[in-house]
Backbone as ProteinMPNN parsed JSONL, in Angstrom:
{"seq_chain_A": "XXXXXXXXXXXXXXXXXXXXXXXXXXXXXXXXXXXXXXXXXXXXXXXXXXXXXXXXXXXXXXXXXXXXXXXXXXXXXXXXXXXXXXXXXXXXXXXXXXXXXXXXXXXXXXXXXXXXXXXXXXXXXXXXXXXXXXXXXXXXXXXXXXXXXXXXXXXXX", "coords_chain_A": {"N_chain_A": [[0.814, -1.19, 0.0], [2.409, 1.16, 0.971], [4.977, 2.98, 0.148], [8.448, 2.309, 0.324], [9.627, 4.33, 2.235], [8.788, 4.245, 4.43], [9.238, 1.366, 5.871], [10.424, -0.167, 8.762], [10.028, 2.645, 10.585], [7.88, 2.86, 12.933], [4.313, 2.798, 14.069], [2.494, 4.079, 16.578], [0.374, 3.103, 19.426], [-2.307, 3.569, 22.092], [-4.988, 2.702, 24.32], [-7.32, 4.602, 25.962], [-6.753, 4.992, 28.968], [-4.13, 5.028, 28.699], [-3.036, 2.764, 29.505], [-2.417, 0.186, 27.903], [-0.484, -0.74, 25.398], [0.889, 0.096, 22.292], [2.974, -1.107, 18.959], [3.49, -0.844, 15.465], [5.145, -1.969, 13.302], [6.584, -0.887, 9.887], [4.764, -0.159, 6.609], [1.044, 0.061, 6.781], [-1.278, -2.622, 5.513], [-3.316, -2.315, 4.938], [-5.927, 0.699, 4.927], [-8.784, 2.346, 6.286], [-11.97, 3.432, 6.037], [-13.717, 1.311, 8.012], [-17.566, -0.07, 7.307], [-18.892, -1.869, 8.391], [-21.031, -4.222, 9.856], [-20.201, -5.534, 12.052], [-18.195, -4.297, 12.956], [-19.499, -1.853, 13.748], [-21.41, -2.368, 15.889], [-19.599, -3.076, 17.66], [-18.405, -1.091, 18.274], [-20.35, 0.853, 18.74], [-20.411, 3.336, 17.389], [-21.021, 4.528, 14.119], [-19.08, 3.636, 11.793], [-15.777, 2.528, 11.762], [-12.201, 4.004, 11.826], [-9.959, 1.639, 10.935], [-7.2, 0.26, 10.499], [-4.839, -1.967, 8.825], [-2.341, -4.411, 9.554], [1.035, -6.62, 9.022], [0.419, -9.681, 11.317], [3.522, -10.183, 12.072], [4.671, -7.408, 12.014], [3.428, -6.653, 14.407], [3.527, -5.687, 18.029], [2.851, -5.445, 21.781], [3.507, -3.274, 23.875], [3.31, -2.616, 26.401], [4.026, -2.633, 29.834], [5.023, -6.238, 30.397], [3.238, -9.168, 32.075], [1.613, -8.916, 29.445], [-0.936, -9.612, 28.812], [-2.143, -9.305, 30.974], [-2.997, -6.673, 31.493], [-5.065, -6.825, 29.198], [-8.578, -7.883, 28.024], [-10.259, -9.91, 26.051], [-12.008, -11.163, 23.339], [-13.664, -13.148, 21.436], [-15.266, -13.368, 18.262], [-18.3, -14.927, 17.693], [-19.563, -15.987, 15.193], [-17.046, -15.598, 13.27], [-14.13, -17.492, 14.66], [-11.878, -16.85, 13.945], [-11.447, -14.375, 14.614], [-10.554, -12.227, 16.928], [-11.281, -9.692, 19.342], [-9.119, -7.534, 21.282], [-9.472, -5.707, 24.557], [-8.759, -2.985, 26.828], [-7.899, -4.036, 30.18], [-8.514, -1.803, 32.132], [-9.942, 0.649, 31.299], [-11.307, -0.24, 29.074], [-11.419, 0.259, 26.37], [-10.985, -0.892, 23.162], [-8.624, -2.209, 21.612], [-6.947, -3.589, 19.557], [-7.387, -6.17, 16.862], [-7.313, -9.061, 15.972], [-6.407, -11.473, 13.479], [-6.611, -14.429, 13.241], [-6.183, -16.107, 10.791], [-6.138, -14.552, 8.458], [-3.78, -13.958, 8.891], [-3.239, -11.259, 10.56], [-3.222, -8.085, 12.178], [-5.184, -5.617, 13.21], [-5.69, -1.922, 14.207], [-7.446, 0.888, 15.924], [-7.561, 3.825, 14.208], [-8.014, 6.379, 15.918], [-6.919, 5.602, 18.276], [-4.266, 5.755, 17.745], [-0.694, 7.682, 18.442], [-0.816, 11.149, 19.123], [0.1, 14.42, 17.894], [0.836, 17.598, 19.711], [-1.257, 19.514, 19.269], [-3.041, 17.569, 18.708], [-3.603, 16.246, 16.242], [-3.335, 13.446, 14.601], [0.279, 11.78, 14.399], [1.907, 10.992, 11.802], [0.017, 11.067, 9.938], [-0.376, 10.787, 7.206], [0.542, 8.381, 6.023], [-1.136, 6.82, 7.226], [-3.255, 7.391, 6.911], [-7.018, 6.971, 5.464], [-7.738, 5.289, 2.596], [-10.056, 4.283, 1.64], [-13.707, 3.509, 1.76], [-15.067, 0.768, 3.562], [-17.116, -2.279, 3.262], [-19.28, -0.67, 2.659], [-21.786, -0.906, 2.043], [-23.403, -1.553, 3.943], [-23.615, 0.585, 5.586], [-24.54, 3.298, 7.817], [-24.865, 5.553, 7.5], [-24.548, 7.617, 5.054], [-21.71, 9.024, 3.486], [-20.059, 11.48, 1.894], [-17.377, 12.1, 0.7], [-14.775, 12.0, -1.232], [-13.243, 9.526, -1.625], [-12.771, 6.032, -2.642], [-15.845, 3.837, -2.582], [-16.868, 0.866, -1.087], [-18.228, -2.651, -1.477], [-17.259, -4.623, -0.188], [-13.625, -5.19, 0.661], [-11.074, -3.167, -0.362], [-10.309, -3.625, -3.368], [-10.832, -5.863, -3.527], [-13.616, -6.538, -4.067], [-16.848, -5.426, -4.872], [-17.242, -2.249, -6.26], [-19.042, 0.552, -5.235], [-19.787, 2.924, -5.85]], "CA_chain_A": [[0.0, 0.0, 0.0], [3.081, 2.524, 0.965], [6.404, 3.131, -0.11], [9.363, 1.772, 1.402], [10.071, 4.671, 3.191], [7.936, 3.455, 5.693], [10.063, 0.224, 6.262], [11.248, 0.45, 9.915], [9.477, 3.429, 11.234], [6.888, 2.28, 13.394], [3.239, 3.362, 14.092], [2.348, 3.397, 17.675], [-1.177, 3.703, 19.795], [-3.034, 3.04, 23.149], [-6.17, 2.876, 24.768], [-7.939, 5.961, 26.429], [-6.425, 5.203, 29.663], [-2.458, 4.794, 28.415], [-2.378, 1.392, 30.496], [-2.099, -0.852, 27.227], [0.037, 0.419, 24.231], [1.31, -0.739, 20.93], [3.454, -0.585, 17.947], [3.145, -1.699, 14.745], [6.798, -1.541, 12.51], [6.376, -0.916, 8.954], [3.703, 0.258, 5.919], [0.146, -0.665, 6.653], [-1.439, -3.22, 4.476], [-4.85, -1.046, 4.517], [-6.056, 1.737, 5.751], [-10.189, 2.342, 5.478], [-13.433, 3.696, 7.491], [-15.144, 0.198, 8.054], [-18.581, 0.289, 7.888], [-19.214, -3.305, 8.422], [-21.982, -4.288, 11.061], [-19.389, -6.063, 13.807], [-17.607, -2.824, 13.851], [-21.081, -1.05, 14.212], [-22.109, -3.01, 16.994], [-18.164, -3.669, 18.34], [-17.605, 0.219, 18.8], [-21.133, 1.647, 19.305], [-20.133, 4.1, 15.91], [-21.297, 4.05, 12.349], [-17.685, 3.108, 10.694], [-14.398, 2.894, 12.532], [-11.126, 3.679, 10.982], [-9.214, 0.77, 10.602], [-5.64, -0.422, 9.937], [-4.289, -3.5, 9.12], [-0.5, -4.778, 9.693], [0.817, -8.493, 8.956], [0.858, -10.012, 12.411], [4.492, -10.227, 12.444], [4.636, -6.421, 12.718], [2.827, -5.804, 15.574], [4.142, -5.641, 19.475], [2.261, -5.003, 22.603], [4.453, -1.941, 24.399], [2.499, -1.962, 27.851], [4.648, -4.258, 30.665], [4.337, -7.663, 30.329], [2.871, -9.916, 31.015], [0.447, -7.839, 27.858], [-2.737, -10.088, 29.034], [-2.632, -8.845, 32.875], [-3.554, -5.976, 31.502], [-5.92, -7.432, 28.303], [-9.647, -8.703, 27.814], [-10.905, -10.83, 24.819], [-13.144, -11.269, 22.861], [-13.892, -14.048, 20.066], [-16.598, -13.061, 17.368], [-18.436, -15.959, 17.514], [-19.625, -15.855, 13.525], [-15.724, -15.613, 13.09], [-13.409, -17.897, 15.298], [-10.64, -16.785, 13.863], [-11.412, -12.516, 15.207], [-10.312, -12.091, 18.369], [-10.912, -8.59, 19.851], [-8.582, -7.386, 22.695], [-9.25, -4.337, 25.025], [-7.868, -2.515, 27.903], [-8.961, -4.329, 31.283], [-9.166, -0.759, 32.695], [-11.028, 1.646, 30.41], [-12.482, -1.266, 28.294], [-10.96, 0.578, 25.341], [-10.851, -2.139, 22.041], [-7.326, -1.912, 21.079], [-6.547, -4.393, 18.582], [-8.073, -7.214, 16.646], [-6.561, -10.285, 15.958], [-7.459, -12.118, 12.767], [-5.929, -15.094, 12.848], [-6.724, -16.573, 9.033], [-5.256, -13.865, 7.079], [-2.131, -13.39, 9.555], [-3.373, -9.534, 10.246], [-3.462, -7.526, 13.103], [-6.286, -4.784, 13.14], [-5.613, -1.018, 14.828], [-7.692, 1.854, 15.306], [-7.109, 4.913, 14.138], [-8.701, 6.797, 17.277], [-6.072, 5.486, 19.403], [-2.691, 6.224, 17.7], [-0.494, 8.399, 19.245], [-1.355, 12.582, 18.349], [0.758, 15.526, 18.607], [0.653, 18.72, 20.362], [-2.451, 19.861, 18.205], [-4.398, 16.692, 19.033], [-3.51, 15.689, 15.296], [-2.598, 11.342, 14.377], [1.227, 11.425, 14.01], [2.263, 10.607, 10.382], [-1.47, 11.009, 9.376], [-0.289, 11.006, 5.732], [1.112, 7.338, 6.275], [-2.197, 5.823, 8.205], [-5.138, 8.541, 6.488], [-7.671, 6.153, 4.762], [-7.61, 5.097, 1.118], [-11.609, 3.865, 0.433], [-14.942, 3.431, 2.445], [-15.325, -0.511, 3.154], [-18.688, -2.511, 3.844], [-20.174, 0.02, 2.046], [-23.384, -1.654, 1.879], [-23.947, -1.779, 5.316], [-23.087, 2.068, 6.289], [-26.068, 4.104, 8.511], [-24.826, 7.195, 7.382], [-23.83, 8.396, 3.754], [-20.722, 9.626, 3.513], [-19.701, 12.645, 0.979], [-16.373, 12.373, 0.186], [-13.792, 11.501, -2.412], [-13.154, 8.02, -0.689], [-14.145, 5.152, -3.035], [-16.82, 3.237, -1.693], [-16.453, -0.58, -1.667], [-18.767, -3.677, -1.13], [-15.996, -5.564, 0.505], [-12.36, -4.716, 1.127], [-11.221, -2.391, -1.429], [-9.904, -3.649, -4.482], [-11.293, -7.415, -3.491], [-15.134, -6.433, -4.285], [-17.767, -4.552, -5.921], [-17.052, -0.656, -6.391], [-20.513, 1.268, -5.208], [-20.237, 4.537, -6.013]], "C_chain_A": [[0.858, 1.255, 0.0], [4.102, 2.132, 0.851], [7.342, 2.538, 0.933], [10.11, 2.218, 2.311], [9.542, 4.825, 4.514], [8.687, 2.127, 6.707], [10.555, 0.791, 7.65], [10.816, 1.263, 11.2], [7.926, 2.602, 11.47], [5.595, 3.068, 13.997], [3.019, 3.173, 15.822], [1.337, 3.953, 18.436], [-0.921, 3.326, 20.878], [-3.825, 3.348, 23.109], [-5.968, 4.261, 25.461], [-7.048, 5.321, 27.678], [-4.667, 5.16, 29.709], [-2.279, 3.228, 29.029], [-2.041, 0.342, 29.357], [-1.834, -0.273, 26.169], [0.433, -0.49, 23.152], [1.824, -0.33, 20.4], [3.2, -1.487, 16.983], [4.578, -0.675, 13.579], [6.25, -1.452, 10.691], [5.159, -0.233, 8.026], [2.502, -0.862, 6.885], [-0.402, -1.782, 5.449], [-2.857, -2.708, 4.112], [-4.913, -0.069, 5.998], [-7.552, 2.44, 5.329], [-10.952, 2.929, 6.48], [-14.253, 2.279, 7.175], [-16.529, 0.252, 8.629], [-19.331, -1.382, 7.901], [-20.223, -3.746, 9.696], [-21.091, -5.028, 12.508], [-18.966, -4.849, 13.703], [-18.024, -2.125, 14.412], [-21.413, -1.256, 16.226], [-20.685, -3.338, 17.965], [-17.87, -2.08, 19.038], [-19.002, 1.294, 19.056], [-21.173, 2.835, 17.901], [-20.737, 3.485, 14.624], [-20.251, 3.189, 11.511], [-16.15, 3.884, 11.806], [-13.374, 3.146, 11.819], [-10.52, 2.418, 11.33], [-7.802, 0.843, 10.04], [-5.029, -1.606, 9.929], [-2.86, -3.629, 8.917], [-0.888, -6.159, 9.508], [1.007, -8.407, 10.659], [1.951, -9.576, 12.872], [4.895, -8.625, 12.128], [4.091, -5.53, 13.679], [3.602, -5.955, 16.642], [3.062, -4.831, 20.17], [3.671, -4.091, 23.176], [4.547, -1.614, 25.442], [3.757, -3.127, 28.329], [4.398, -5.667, 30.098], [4.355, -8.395, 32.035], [1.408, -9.264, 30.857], [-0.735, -8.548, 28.509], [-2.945, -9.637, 30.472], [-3.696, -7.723, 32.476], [-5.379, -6.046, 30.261], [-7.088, -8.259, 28.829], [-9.554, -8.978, 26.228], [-11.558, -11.053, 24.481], [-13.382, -12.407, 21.548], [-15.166, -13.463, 19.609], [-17.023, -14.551, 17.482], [-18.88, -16.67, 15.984], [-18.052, -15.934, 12.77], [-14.931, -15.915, 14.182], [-12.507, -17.335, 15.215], [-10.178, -15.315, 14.058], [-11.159, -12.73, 16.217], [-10.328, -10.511, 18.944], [-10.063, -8.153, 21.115], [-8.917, -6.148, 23.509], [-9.434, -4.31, 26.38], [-8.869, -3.231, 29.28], [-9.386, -2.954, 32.246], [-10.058, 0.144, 32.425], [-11.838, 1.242, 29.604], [-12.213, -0.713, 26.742], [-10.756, -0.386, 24.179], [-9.322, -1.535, 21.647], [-6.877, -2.669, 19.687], [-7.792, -5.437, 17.882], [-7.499, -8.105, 15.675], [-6.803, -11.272, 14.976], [-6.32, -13.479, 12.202], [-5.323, -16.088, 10.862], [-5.844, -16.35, 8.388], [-3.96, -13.158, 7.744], [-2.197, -11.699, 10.059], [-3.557, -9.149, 11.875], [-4.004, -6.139, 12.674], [-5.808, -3.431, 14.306], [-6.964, -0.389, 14.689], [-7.297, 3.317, 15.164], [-7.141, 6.307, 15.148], [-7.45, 6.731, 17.883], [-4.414, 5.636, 19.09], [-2.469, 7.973, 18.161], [-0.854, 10.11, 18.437], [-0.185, 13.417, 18.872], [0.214, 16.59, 19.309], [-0.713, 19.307, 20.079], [-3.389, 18.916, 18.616], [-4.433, 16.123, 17.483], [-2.73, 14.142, 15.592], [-1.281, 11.803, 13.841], [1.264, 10.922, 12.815], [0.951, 10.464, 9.532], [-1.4, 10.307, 7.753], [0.059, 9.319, 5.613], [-0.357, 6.235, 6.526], [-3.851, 6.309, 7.519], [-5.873, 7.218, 5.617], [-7.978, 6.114, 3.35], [-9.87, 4.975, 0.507], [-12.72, 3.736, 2.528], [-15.11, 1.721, 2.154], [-16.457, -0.972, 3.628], [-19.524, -1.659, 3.754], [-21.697, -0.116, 2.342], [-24.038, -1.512, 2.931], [-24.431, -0.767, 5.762], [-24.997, 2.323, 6.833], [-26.026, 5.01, 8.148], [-24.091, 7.253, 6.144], [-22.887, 9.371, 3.901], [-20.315, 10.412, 2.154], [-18.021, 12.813, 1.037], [-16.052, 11.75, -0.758], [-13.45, 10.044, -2.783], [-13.646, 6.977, -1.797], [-15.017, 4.53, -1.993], [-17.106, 1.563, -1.647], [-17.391, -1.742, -1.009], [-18.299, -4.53, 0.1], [-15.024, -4.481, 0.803], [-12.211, -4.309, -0.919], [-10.463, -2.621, -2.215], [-10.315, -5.019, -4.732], [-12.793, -7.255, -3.688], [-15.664, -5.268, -5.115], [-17.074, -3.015, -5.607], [-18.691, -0.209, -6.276], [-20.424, 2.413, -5.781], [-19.418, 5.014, -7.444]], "O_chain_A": [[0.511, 2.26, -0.621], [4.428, 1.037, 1.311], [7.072, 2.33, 2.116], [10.894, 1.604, 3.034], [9.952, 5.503, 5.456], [8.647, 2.024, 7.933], [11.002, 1.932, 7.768], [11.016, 0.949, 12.373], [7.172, 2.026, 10.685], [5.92, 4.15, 14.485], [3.393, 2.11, 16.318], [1.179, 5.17, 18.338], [0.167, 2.822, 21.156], [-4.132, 4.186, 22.262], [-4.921, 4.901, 25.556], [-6.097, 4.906, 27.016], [-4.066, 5.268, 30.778], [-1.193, 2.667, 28.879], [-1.298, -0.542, 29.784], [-2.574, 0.612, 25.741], [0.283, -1.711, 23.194], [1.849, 0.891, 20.551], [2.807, -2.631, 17.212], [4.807, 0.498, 13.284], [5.32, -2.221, 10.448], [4.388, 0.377, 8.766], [2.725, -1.944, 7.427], [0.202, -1.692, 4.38], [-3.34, -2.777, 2.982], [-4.461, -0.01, 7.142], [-7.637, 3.025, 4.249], [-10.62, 2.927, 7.665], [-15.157, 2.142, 6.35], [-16.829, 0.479, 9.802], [-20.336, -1.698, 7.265], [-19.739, -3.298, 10.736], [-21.421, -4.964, 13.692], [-19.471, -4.121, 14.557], [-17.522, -1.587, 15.399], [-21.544, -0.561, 17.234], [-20.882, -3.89, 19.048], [-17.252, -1.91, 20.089], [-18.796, 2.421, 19.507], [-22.318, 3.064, 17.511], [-20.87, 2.315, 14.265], [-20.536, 2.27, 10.743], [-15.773, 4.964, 12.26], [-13.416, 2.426, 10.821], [-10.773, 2.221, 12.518], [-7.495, 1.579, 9.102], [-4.715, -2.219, 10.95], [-2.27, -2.923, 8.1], [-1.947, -6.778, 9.609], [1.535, -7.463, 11.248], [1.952, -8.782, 13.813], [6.088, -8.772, 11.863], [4.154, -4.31, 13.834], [4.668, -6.469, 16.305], [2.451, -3.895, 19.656], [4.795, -4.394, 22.776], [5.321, -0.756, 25.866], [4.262, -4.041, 27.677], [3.466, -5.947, 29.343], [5.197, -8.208, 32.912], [0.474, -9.12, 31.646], [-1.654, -7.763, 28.743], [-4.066, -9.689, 30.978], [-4.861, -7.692, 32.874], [-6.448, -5.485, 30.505], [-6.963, -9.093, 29.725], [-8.89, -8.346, 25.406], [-12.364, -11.391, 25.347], [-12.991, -11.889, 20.502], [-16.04, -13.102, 20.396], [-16.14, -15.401, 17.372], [-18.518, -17.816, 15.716], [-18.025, -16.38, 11.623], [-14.75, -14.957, 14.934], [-11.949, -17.072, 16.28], [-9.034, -14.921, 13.829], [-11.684, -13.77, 16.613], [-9.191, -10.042, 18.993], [-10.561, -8.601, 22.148], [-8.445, -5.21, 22.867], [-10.008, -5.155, 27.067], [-10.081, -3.081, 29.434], [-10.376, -2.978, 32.977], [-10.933, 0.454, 33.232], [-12.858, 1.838, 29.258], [-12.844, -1.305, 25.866], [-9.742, -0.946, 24.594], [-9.135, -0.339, 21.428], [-6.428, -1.959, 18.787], [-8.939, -5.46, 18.329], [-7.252, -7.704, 14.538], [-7.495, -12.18, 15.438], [-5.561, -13.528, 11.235], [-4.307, -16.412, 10.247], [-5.002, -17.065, 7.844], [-3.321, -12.186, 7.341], [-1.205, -10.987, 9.903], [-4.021, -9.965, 12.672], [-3.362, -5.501, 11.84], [-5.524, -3.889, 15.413], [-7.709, -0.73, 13.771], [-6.712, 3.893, 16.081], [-6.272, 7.172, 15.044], [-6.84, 7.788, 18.043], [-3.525, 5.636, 19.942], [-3.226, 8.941, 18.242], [-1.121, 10.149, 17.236], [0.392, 13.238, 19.944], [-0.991, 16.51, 19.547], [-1.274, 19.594, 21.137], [-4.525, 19.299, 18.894], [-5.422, 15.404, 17.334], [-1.899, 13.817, 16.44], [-1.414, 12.311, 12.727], [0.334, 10.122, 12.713], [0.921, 9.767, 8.518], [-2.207, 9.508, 7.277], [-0.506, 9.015, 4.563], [-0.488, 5.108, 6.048], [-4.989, 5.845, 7.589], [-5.063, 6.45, 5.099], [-8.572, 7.108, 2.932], [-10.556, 5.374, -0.434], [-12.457, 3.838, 3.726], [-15.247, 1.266, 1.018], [-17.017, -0.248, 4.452], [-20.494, -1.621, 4.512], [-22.493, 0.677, 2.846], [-25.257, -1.343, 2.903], [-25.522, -0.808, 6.331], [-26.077, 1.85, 6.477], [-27.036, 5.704, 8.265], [-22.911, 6.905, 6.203], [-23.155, 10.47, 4.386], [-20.286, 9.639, 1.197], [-17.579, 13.858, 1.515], [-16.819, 10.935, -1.272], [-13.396, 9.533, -3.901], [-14.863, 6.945, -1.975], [-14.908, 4.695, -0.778], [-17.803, 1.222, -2.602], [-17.272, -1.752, 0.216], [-18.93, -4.949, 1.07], [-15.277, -3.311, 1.091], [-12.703, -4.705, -1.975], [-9.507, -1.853, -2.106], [-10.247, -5.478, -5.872], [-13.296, -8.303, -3.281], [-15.067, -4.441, -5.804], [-16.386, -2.863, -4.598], [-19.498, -0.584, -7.126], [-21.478, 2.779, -6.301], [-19.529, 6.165, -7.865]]}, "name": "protein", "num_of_chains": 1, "seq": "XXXXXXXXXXXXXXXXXXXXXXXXXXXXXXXXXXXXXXXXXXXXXXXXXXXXXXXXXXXXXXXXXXXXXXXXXXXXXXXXXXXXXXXXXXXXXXXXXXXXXXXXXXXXXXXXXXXXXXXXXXXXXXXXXXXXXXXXXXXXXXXXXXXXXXXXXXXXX"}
């Protein structure tokens, strides 16, 4: 998805209360507003941003041992989702998809500067609108708009 001057430099978030943190090394492999109905119903929101990394660039950042502080969640429609978030603030931090090797951010929780702006925005900003189909709320931008994941399904708009 991004250049290779990404390689290396790493992305890095937490939950609302700082107690559970993360990094994730390298380009994303997407970067989208999902409007998919588990996200709906997972975050209380219309469409979450999203980011996906391969597994093998993620890291928990908080102490270990990472689950003291971690809850879980299995989708039960999907074994292979696992949501994790903060046992203090209840914050969703990650999501865990075993299948396609991916680890899931959101965009909400990476770190911001001084301003209250997302660090490297330009790096993480979202390419398309996914689960289109689903959405509660019509969205007006530029964004394609995609059935599925965006270049693996229908084009709506």
């Amino acid at each position: 998805m991004l250049t290779d001057q990404r390689r290396g430099r790493s992305i890095d978030g937490s939950c609302f209360c700082g107690a559970v943190s993360y990094s994730a090394t390298g380009p994303p492999l997407l970067s989208a507003f999902c409007h998919c109905t588990a996200c709906q119903r997972l975050s209380g929101c219309p469409f979450v941003h999203t980011i996906h990394f391969p597994e093998t660039s993620f890291q928990w950042t908080h102490p270990s041992p990472h689950e003291a502080r971690l809850d879980s969640y299995v989708v039960s429609s999907k074994p292979w989702k696992t949501r994790f978030r903060c046992k203090n603030c209840g914050a969703c931090v990650m999501s865990a998809n075993s299948k396609a090797g991916k680890r899931s951010v959101w965009g909400a929780h990476l770190t911001r500067d001084d301003a209250g702006k997302i660090v490297d925005w330009e790096t993480v900003k979202p390419t398309a609108h996914i689960f289109y189909g689903t959405r509660m709320l019509d969205i007006a931008d530029s964004l394609g708009k995609w059935e599925g994941y965006e270049g693996n399904s229908a084009r709506i708009d």
